[in-house]
C-alpha positions as CSV (number, residue, x, y, z in Angstrom):
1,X,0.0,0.0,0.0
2,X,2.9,2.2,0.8
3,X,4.0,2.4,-3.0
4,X,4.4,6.1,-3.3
5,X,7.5,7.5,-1.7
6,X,8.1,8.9,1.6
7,X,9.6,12.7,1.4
8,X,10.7,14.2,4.2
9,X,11.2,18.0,2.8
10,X,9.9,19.8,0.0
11,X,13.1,20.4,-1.6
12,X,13.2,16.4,-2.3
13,X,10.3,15.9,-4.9
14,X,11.3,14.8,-7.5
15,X,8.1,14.8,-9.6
16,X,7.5,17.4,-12.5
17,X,5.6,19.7,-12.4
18,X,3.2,17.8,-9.9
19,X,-0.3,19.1,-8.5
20,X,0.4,19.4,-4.9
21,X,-2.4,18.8,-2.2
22,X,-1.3,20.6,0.8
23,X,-1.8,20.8,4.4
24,X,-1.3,19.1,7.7
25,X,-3.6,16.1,6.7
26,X,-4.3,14.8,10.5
27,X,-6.4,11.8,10.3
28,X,-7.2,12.6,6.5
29,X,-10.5,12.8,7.2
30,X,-12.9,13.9,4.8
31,X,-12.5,17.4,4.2
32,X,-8.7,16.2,2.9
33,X,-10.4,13.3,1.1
34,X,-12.0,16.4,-0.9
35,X,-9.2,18.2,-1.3
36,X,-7.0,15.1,-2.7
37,X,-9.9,14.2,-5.4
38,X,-9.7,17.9,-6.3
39,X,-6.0,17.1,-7.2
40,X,-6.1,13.6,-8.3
41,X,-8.9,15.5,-10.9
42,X,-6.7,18.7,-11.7
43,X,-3.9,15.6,-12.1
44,X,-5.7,13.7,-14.6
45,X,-6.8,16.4,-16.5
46,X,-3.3,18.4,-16.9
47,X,-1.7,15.0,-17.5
48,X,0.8,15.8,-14.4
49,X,1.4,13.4,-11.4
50,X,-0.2,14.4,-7.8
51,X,1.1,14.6,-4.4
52,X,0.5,16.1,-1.3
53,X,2.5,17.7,1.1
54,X,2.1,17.1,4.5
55,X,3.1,17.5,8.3
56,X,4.0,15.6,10.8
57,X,3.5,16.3,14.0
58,X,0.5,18.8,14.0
59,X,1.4,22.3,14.9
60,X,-1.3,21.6,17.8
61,X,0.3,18.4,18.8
62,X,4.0,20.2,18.9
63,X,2.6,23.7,20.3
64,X,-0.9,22.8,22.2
65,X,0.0,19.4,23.5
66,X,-3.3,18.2,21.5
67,X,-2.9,14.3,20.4
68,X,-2.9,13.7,16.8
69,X,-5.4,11.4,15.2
70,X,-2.7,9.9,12.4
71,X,1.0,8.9,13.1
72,X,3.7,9.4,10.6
73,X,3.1,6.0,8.8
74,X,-0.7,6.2,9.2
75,X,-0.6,9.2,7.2
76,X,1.7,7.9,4.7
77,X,-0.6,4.8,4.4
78,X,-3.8,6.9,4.6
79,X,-2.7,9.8,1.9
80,X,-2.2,6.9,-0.4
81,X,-5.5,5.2,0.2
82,X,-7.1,8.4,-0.1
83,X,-5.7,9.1,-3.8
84,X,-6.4,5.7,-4.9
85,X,-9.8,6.1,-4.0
86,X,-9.9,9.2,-5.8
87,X,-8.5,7.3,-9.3
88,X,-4.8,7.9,-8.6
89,X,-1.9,6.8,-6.3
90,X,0.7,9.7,-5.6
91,X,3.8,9.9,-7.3
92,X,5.0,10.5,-4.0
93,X,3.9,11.7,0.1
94,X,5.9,14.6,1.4
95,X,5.4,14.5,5.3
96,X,7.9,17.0,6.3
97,X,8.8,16.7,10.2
98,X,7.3,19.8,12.2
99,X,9.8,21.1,14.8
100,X,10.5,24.5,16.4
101,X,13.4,25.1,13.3
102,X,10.8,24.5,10.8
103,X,7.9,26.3,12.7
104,X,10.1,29.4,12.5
105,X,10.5,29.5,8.6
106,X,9.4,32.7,7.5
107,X,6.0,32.1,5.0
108,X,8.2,33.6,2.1
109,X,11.1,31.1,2.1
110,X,8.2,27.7,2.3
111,X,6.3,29.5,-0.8
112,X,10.2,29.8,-2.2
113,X,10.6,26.3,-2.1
114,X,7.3,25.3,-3.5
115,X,7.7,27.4,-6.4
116,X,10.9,25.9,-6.9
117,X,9.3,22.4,-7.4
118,X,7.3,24.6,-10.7
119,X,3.9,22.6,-9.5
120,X,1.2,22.9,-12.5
121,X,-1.2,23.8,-9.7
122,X,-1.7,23.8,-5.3
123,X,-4.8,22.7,-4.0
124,X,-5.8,23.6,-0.6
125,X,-8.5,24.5,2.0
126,X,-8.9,27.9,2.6
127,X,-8.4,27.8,6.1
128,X,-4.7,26.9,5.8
129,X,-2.2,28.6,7.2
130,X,1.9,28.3,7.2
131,X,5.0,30.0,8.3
132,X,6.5,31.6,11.3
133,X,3.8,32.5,13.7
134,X,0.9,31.5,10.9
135,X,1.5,34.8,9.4
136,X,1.2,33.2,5.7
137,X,-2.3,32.8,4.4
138,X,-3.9,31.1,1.6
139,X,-3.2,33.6,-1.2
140,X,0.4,34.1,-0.5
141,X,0.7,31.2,-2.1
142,X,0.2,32.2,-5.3
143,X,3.1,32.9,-6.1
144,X,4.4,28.9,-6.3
145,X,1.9,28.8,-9.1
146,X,-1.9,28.3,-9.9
147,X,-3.9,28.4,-6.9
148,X,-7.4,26.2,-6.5
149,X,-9.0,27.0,-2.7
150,X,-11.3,24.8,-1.5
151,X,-14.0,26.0,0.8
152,X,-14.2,23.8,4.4
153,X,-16.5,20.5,4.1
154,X,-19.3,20.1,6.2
155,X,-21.5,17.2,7.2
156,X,-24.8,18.2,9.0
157,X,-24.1,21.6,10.4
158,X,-20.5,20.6,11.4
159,X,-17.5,21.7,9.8
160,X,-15.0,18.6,8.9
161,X,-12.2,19.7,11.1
162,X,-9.4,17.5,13.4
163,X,-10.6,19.0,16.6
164,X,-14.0,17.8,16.1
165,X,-12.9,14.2,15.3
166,X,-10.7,14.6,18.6
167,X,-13.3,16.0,20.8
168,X,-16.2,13.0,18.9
169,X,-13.1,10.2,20.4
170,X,-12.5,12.1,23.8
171,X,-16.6,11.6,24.7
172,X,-16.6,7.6,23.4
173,X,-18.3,8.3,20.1
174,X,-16.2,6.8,17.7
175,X,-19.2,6.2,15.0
176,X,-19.2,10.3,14.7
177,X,-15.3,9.9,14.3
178,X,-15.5,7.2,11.6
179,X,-18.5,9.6,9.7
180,X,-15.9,13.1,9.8
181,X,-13.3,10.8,9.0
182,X,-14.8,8.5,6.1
183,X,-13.9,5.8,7.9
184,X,-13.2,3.5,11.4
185,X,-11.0,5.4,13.0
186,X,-7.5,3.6,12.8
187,X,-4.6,3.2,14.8
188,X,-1.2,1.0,13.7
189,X,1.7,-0.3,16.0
190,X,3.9,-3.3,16.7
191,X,2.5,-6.0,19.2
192,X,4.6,-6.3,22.3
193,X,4.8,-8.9,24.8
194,X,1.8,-8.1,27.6
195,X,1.3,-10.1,31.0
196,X,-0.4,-13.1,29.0
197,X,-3.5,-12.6,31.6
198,X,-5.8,-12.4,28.7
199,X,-4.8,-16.0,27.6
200,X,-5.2,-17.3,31.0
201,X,-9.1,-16.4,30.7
202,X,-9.8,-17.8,27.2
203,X,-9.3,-14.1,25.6
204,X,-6.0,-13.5,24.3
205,X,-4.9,-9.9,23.6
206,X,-2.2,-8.5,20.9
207,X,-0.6,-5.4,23.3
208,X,-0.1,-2.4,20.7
209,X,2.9,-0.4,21.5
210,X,1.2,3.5,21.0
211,X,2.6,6.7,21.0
212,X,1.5,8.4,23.7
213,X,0.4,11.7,21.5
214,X,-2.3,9.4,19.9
215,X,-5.9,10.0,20.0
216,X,-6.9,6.7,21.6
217,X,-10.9,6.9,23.2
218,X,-11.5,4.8,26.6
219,X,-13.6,2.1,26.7
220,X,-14.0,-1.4,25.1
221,X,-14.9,-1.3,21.1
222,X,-16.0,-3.8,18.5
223,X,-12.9,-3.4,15.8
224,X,-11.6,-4.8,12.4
225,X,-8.1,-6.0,12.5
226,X,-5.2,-6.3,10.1
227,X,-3.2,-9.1,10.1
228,X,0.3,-9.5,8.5
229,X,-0.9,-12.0,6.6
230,X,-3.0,-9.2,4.6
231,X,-6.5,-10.9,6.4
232,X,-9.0,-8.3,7.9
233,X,-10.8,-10.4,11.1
234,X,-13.5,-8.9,13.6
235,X,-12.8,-8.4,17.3
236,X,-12.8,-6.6,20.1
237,X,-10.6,-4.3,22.1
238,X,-9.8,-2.6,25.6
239,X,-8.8,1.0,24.8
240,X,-7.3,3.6,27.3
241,X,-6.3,2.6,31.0
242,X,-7.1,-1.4,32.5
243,X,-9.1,-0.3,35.4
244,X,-9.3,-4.0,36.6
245,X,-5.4,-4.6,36.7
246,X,-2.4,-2.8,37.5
247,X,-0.5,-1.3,34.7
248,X,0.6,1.0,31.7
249,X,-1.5,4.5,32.1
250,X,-3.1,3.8,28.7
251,X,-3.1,1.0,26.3
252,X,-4.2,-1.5,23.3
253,X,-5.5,-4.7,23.6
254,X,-7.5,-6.5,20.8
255,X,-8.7,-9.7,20.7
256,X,-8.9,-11.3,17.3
257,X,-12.6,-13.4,16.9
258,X,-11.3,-17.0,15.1
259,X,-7.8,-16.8,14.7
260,X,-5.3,-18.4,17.0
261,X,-1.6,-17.5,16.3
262,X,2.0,-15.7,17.7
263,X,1.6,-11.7,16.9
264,X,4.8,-10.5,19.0
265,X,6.5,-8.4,16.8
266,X,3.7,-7.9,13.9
267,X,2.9,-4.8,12.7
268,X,-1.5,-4.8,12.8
269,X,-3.9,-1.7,12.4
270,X,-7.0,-1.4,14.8
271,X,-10.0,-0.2,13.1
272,X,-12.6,1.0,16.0
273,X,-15.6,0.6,14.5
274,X,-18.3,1.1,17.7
275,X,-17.9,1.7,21.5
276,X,-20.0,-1.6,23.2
277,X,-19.7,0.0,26.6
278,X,-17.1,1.7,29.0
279,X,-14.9,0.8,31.7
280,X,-15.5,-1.5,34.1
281,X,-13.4,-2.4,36.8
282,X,-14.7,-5.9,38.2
283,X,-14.2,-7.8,41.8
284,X,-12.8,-10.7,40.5
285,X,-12.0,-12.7,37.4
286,X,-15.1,-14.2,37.1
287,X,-17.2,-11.4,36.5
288,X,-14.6,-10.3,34.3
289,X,-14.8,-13.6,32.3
290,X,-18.4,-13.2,31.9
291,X,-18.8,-9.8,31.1
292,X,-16.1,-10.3,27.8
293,X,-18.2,-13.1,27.0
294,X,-21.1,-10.5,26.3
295,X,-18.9,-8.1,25.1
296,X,-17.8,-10.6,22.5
297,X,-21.4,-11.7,21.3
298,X,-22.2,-7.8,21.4
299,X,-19.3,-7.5,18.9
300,X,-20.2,-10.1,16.7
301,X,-23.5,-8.4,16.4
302,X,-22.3,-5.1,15.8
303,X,-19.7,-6.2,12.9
304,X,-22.3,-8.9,11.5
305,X,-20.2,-12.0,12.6
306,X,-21.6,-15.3,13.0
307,X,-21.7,-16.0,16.3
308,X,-18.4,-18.3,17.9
C-alpha cells in the first residue's frame, strides 16, 4: 500500500511539475479526502502526477500538546489510500517533520521552495495557514503557481475539522469519528509482549505499542483488525487505561474473533468501528470472564459475525 514514496522536505520531490495537495492532513479525514480528489482531478486532467505535502506532527500536537489522530506512517498509508480512492496513487507523500526550526521558517522562504518544485497547480482548504507565527495565508501562495482553494466541508451543520474528530473520540463516540473521518478510526503499532492474563481467561490480547500523543478513546470497542498476513478479522478491544489490573497508564489490547496464532513483533492496524460499553473495573475474574463473553457476542453483532 505504501508504493508512493516517503519525502521528508519539499526540496526532495522529484516529480515534474506535480499538482500538490497541501496541508497538515491529520487523520485525512474527509474534508482532505476532498481536497485530494480535487488534485487527483486537476492531475488527470493536466496530464501531471499528484502529491501532497504534508506534516508531521500537528502544529497543535507540537505547540498545544493536543494528540494527533494519524502517526507518521498512518498518514503515509492513509494519503495513499485516499488518492487511490480518488483514481490515482501519488507519485509521491511529502510528510515534512514539524519542529521549532521548521515552525520558524518565515511564509516567504516555504512558498520559495514550492515554487521551486514549478507545481502545474496547489490545492488547498482555505483555512490553511503556514510560516512563522501562521503569518502566511492562503493567497500568499500564489506565487508557487496556480492556486485552486477549496471552501471547508461540512457534514450536517458541522465543519469537517481534526478538533471535532478529537473531541467526537474524547466523549466515546467513535461512530461520529468514523463519519468526519470516512472511515473507522484507525490506529497501527507493533505488538509487544503483555502479562499473558488475557490468555489465561480464554481471551488472548495482541498489546499495541502506541505513541503516547495518539488519539486513543477509553472504553471497550467492536474493531476490524489487520493481520500481517494481509486478512481483515473482527474483534474486540480494551482501549485507554485497565481499570481492573495494574499497569501501563493507557493501552491497546485486541482480541482477534477466530484466529489463533503468535503476533509478538507484527505490525497490525486497529479499526474502531463502535464503542460496546465503557470501563469497568470488576471484583474478580469471574465477573470479568463473563462480562467479555457479552462483550464478544455484542461485537459479533455489531460487525455482522456469525456468532463463535
Amino acid at each position: 500500500m505504501r508504493a508512493a514514496p516517503l519525502r521528508r522536505s519539499v526540496a526532495a520531490i522529484t516529480s515534474t511539475a506535480p499538482v500538490v495537495a497541501l496541508g497538515t492532513f491529520d487523520g485525512v479525514h474527509e474534508g482532505h479526502r476532498a481536497l485530494i480528489a480535487r488534485a487527483v482531478a486537476v492531475a488527470t486532467a493536466t496530464g501531471r502526477p499528484w502529491l501532497p505535502v504534508a506534516f508531521f506532527p500537528p502544529p497543535k500536537t507540537l505547540f498545544g500538546g493536543h494528540p494527533f489522530l494519524s502517526s507518521e506512517s498512518e498518514k503515509h498509508v492513509l494519503l495513499v489510500e485516499a488518492g487511490l480512492a480518488s483514481g490515482a496513487a501519488p507519485s509521491e507523500v511529502v510528510i515534512v517533520p514539524f519542529d521549532a526550526d521548521f515552525a520558524s521558517t518565515p511564509a516567504a522562504a516555504f512558498v520559495d521552495a514550492l515554487a521551486a518544485r514549478a507545481p502545474t497547480a496547489l490545492v488547498v482548504g482555505e483555512d490553511f495557514r503556514f510560516g512563522r507565527g501562521r503569518a502566511g495565508g492562503v493567497h500568499d501562495l500564489e506565487a508557487a503557481g496556480r492556486l485552486d482553494v477549496l471552501p471547508l466541508v461540512a457534514i450536517g451543520d458541522e465543519v469537517v475539522k481534526s478538533s471535532a474528530i478529537r473531541d467526537a473520540l474524547d466523549a466515546g463516540d467513535v461512530e461520529r469519528a468514523g463519519e468526519l473521518l470516512g472511515a473507522p478510526y484507525r490506529v497501527s503499532g507493533t505488538v509487544v509482549a503483555g502479562d499473558r492474563r488475557g490468555r489465561t481467561i480464554g481471551v488472548p490480547t495482541a498489546n499495541l505499542a502506541v505513541d503516547p500523543r495518539k488519539a486513543l478513546p477509553v472504553g471497550v470497542f467492536a474493531v476490524q483488525v489487520d493481520l500481517p498476513d494481509g486478512s481483515r478479522r473482527g474483534g474486540m478491544a480494551n482501549l485507554g487505561p485497565r481499570p481492573s489490573f495494574a499497569g501501563p497508564a493507557a493501552s491497546l489490547e485486541a482480541h482477534v474473533f477466530d484466529w489463533d496464532g503468535d503476533l509478538y513483533g507484527a505490525d497490525i492496524t486497529v479499526h474502531v468501528v463502535a464503542r460496546l460499553r465503557g470501563q469497568v473495573r470488576f471484583a474478580d475474574l469471574p465477573a470479568l470472564r463473563a462480562q467479555l463473553a457479552a462483550d464478544a457476542v455484542a461485537a459479533r453483532a455489531r460487525l455482522a459475525l456469525a456468532p463463535a
